[in-house]
C-alpha positions as CSV (number, residue, x, y, z in Angstrom):
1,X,97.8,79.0,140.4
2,X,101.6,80.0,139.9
3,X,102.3,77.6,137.3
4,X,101.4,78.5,134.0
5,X,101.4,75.5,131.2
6,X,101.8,77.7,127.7
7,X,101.5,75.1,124.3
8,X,102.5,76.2,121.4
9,X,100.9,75.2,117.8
10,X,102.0,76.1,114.1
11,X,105.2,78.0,113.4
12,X,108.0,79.4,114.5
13,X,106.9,82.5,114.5
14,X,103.9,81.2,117.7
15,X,107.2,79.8,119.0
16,X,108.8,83.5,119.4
17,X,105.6,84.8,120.7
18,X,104.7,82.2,122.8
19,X,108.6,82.8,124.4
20,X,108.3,86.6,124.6
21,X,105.2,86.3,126.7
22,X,106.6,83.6,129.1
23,X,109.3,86.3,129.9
24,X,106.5,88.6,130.8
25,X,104.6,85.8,133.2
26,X,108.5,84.8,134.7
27,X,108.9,88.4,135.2
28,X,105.5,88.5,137.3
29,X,106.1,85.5,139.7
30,X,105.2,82.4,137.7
31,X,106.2,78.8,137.0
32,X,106.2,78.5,133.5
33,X,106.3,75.8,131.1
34,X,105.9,74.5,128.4
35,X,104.7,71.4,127.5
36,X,101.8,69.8,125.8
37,X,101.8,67.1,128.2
38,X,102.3,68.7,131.5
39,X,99.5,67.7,134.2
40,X,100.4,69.4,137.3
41,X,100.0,73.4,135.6
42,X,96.3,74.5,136.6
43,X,96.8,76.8,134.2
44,X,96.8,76.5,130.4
45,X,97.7,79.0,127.7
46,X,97.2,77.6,123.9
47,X,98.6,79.5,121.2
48,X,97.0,78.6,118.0
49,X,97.5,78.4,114.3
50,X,95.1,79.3,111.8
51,X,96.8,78.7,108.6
52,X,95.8,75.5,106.9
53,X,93.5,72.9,107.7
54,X,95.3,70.6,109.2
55,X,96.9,72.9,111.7
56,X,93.4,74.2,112.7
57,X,92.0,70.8,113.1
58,X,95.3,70.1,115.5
59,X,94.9,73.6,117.3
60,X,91.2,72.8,118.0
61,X,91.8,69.2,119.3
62,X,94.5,70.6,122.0
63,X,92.0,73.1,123.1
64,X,89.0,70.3,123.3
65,X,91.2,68.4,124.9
66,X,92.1,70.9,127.4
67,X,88.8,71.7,127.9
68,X,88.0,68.0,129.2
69,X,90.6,68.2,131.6
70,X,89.1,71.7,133.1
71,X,85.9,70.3,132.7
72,X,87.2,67.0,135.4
73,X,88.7,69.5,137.5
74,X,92.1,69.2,136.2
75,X,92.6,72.7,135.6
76,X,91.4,75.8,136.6
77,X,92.0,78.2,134.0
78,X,92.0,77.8,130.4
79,X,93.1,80.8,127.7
80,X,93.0,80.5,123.9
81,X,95.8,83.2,121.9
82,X,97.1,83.3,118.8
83,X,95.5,82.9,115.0
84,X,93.1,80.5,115.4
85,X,91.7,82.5,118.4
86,X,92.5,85.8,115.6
87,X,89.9,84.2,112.9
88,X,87.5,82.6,114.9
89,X,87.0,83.9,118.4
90,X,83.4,84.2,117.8
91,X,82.2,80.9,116.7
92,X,85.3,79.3,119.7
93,X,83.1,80.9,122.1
94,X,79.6,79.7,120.8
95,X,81.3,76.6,121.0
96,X,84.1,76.1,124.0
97,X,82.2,77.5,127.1
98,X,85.2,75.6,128.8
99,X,87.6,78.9,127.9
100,X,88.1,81.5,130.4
101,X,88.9,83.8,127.4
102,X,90.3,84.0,124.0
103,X,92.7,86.6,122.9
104,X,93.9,87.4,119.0
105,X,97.5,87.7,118.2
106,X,98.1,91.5,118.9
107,X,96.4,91.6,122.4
108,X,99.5,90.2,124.2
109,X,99.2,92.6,127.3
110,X,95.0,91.7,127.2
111,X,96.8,88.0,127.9
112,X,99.1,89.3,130.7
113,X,96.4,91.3,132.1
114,X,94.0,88.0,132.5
115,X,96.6,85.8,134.0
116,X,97.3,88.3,137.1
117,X,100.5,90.3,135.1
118,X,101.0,93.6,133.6
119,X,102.5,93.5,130.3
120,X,106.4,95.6,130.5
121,X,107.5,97.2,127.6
122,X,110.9,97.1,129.0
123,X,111.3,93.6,129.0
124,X,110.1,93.1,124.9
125,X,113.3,92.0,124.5
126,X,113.0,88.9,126.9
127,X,112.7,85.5,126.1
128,X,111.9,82.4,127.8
129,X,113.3,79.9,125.3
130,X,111.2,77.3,124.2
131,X,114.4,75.4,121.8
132,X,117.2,74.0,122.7
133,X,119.5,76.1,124.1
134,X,122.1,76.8,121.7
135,X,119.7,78.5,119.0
136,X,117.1,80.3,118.8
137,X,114.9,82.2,116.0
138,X,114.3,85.9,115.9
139,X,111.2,87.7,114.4
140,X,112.2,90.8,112.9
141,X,108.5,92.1,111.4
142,X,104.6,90.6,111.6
143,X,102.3,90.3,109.0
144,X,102.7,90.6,104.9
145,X,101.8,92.7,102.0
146,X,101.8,90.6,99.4
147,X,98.2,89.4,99.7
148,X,98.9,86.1,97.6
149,X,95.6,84.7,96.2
150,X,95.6,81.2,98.6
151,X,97.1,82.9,101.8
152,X,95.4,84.1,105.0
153,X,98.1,85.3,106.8
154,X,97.0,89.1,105.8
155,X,93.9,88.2,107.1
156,X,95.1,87.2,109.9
157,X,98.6,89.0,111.1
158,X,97.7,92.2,109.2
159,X,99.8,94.4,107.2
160,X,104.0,94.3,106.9
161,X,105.5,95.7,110.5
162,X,108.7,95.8,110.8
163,X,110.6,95.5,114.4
164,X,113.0,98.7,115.0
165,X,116.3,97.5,114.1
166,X,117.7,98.7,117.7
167,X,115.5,96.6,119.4
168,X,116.3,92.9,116.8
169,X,119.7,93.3,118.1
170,X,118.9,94.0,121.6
171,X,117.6,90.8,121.1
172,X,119.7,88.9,119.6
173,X,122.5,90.6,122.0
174,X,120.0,88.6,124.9
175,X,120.2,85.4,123.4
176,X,123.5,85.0,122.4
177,X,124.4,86.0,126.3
178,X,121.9,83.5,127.4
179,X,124.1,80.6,125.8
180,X,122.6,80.5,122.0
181,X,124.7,80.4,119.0
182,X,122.4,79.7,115.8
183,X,120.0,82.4,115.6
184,X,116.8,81.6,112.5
185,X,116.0,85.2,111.2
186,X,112.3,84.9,110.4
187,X,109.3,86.9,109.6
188,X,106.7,86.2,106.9
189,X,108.9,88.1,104.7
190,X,112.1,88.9,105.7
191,X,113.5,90.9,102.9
192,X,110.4,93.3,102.9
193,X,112.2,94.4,106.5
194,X,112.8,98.1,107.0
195,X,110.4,99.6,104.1
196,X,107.9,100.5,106.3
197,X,109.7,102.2,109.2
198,X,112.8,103.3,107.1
199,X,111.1,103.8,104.0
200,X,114.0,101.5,102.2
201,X,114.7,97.2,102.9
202,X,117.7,97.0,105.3
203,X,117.5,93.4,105.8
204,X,121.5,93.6,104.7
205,X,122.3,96.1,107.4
206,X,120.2,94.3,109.5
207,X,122.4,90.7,109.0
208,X,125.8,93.3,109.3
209,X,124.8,94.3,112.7
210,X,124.3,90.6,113.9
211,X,127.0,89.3,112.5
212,X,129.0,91.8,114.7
213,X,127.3,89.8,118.2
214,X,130.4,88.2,119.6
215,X,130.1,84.5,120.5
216,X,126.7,84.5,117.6
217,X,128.1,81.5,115.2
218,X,125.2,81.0,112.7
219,X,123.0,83.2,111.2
220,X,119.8,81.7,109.1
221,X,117.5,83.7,106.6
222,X,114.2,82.1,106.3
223,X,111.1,83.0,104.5
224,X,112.5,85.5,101.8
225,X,109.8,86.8,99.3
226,X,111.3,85.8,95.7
227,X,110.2,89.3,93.9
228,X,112.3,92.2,94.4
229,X,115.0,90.6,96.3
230,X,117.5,92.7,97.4
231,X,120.8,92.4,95.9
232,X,122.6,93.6,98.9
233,X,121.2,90.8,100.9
234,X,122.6,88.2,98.1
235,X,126.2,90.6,98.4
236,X,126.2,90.1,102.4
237,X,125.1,86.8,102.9
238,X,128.8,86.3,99.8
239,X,130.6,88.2,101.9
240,X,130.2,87.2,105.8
241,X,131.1,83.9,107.1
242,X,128.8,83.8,109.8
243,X,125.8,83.6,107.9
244,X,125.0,80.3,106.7
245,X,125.2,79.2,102.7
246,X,121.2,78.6,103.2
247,X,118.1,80.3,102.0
248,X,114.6,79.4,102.5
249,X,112.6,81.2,99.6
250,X,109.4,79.6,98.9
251,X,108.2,80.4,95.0
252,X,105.4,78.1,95.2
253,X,105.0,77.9,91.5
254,X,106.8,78.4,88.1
255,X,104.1,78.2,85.7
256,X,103.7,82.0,84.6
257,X,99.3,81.1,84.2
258,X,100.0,80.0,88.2
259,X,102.3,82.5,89.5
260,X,99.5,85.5,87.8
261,X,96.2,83.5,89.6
262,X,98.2,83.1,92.7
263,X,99.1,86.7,92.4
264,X,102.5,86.1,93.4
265,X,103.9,89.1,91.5
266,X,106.6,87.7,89.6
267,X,107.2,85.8,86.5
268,X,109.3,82.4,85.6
269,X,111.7,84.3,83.8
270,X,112.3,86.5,87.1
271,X,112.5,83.2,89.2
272,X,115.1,81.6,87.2
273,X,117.3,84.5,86.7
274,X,117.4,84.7,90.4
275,X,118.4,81.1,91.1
276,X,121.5,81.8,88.5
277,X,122.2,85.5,90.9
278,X,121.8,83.6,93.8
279,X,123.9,80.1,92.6
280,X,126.4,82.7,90.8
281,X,127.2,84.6,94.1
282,X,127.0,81.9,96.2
283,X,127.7,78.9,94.7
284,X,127.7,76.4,97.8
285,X,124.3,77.7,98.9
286,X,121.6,75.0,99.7
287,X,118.3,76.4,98.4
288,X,114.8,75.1,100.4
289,X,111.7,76.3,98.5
290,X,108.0,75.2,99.1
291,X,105.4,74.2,96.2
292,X,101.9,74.7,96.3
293,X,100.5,72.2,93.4
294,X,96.6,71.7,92.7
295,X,95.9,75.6,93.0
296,X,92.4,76.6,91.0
297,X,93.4,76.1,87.4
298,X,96.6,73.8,87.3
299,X,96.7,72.0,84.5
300,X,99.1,69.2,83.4
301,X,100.8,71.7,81.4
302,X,101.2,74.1,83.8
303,X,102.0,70.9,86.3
304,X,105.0,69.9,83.8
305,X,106.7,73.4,84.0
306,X,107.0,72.8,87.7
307,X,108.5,69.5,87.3
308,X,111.1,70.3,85.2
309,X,111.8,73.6,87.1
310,X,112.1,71.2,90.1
311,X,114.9,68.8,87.6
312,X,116.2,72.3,86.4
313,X,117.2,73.5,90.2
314,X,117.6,70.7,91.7
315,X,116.7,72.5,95.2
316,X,119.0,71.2,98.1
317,X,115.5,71.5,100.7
318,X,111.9,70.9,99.1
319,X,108.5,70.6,100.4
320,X,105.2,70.5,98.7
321,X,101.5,70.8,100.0
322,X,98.0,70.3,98.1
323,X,96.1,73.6,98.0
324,X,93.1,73.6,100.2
325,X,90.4,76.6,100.3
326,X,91.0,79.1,103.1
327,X,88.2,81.3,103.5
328,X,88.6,85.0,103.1
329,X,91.2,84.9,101.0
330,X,91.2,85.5,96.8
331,X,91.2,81.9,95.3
332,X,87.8,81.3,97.7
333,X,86.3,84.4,97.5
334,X,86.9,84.6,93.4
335,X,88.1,80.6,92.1
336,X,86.5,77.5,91.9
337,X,88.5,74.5,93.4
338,X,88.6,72.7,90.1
339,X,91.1,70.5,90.6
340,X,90.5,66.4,92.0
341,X,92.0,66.1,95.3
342,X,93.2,62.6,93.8
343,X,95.0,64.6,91.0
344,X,96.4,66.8,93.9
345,X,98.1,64.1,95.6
346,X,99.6,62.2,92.5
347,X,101.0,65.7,91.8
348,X,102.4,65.9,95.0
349,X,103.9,62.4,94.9
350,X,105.5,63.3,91.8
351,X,107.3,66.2,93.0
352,X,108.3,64.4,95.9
353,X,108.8,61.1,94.0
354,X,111.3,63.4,91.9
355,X,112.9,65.5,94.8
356,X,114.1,62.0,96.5
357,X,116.1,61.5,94.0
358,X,117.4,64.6,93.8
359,X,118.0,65.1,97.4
360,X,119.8,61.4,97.2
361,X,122.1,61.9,94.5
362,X,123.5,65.4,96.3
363,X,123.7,63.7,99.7
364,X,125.8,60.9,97.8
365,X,128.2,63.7,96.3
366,X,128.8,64.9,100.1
367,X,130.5,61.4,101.1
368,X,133.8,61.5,101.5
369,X,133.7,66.1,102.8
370,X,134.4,67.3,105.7
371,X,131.8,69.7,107.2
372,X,131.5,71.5,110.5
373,X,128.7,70.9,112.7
374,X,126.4,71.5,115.8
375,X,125.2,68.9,118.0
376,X,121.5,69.4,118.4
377,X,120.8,66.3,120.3
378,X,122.0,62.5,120.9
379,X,119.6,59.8,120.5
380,X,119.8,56.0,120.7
381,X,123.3,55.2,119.6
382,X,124.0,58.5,117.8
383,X,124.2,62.2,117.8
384,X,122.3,64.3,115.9
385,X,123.9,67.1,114.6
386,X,123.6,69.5,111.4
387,X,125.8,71.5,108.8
388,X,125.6,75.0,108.3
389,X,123.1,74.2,105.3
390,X,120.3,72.8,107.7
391,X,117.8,74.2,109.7
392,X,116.7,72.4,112.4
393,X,113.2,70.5,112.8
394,X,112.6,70.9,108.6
395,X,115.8,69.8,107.1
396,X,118.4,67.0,107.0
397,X,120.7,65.8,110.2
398,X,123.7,63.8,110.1
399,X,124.3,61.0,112.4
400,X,127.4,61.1,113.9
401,X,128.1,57.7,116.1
402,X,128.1,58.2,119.7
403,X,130.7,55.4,121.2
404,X,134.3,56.3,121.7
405,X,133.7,60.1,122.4
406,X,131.2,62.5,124.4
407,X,130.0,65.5,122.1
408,X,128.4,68.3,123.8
409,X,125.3,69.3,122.6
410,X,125.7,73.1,121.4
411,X,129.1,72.5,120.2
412,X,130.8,72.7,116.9
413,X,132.8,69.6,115.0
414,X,134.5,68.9,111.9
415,X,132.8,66.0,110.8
416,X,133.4,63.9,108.1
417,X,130.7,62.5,105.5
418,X,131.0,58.4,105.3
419,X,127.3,57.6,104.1
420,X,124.4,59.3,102.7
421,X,120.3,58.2,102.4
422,X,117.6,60.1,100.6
423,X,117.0,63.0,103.7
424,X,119.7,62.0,106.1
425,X,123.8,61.5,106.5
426,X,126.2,59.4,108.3
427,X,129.7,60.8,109.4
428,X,132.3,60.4,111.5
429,X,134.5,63.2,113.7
430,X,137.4,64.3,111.2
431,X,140.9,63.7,113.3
């Protein structure tokens, strides 16, 4: 009963809590790991998503098939966190006798309590990292109060909370000492940080303070809300080399018909002109956005604006989903799902038929530049390492060949570009 199995579903944002209360079971005596496939734990910890379909569908298969292996004896103890347990702890319970208990995503010491610990506010700063070790991400608020028409996070994670400062860079101080170098800054809106403790966004001082950690390389923004964005972010993220030319900042549409039923509080005019601010700035910045196409309403006009807004761009990252109804939320309580679910997925072949290209033609334009790099892993006869303008997991790797010379995962190169395919590069170390 002192191991303790913890399997994490959905984002990054599970990751973070899923490491934060591993430090809190460490701290009280326990084995922990973490791994979906690990058979000799006799106790299991799922942290859930709740967001889309498709992740709920995965989050309830883990738990069934946990559930089988308690059921033959496997295991002995069997605990459900996180937002699938948030939404639907109810009907889980009707249905999944097999659970000891299931616990939402703010009842982190009810979880502690149930597995024998006592949850210490004095180690909130603790990790048990879950990634490799050389980065990390770091959560600096929970929840959102933008409310957008399709998205249940609200629902869910509750209202904007911001993390005090102090304790982000306690943190971040914790994980750089522990060996990591990137750190991914993410929250379901990053540069909403600060208004509701400080009564003003400080996301900028925020970034100064972390770029100040000695031996902290790389320093990622993810998940920045495109209305109101702070021009002091833009202005620090210029001005300090440790925080990479990269910004993920999902608009999900263009069309202004869309962006008003999504509720998404800005217009197409306001989008463009901050693509130009940011490009202007920054001009070597690799932009990721995501699209939601198919949303109640789309029509092939409304689908055109966002293709040629995609040609316009030309965004560095892109990904696209089909909307699908999430219960609670505007667009099910108040719009009718009017769109073909064939017409949804030609759409979002088209965008993606069109971002290959894109994506292609800028990888091609690379050959022949010298980047700097971290090795994030080696596999088969190469290593896999990334530019400043990659995240890991979601974006592009290049493939540096592995004979002639041992690189050290963590570490930094000079690498130089000698190939390029539609998601991926080739290179070689620069002499």
């Amino acid at each position: 009963m002192k191991k303790i199995n913890v399997i994490t579903l959905g984002c990054s944002k599970n990751t973070v809590d899923s490491e934060h209360l591993m430090a809190q079971l460490a701290a009280a005596g326990y084995t922990v790991v973490a791994d979906s496939d690990r058979t000799d734990a006799k106790v299991v910890v799922i942290n859930t998503c709740g967001f889309i379909g498709d992740a709920k569908q995965e989050s309830v298969d883990m738990i069934l098939r946990a559930a089988a292996a308690k059921t033959a004896g496997k295991i002995e103890r069997l605990f459900v966190i996180g937002c699938l347990s948030e939404r639907y702890a109810d009907e889980l319970r009707a249905e999944l006798p097999e659970v000891d208990e299931f616990f939402g995503v703010k009842d982190w010491a009810g979880i502690a309590r149930a597995l024998g610990a006592v949850h210490r506010s004095e180690l909130e700063t603790e990790r048990c990292l879950t990634t490799p070790k050389h980065y990390a991400y770091l959560k600096i608020s929970e929840g959102c109060n933008w409310k957008c028409g399709y998205c249940a996070i609200p629902l869910i994670r509750g209202e904007h909370v911001s993390v005090p400062m102090e304790q982000v860079v306690a943190e971040a101080e914790r994980l750089v000492a522990k060996g990591v170098r990137e750190i991914m800054v993410i929250a379901q809106d990053t540069t909403y940080y600060g208004l509701d403790l400080y009564g003003r966004r400080r996301l900028a001082e925020l970034l100064e303070r972390l770029c100040r950690i000695e031996g902290l390389e790389w320093i990622r923004l993810h998940y920045a809300y495109p209305t109101a964005f702070p021009d002091d972010v833009v202005e620090v993220m210029a001005r300090e080399p440790k925080i990479c030319k990269y910004l993920d900042i999902p608009f999900q549409h263009i069309s202004d018909a869309q962006l008003s039923a999504m509720k998404r509080r800005h217009t197409k005019a306001d989008a463009y002109r901050l693509v130009e601010r940011l490009r202007a700035a920054i001009p070597d910045i690799a932009l990721r956005t995501t699209l939601l196409v198919g949303y109640p309403g789309e029509t092939e006009a409304d689908f055109a604006e966002l293709e040629q807004f995609v040609r316009d761009v030309r965004f560095e990252r892109l990904g696209v989903f089909a909307y699908s109804e999430e219960e609670g939320t505007y667009s099910a309580r108040e719009l009718t799902d009017d769109v073909p679910e064939e017409v949804k997925e030609r759409r979002v072949e088209r965008i993606m038929s069109l971002q290959r290209e894109i994506s292609l033609a800028g990888n091609a334009a690379r050959v022949g530049r010298t980047v700097r790099v971290v090795v994030d892993s080696r596999q088969g006869d190469y290593y896999v390492t990334r530019s400043q303008y990659d995240s890991p997991e979601v974006d592009e790797e290049i493939l540096v060949p592995a004979a002639g010379r041992r690189l050290l995962r963590g570490r930094f190169y000079d690498v130089r570009i000698t190939a390029a395919e539609e998601y991926d590069l080739y290179g070689e170390l620069a002499e």
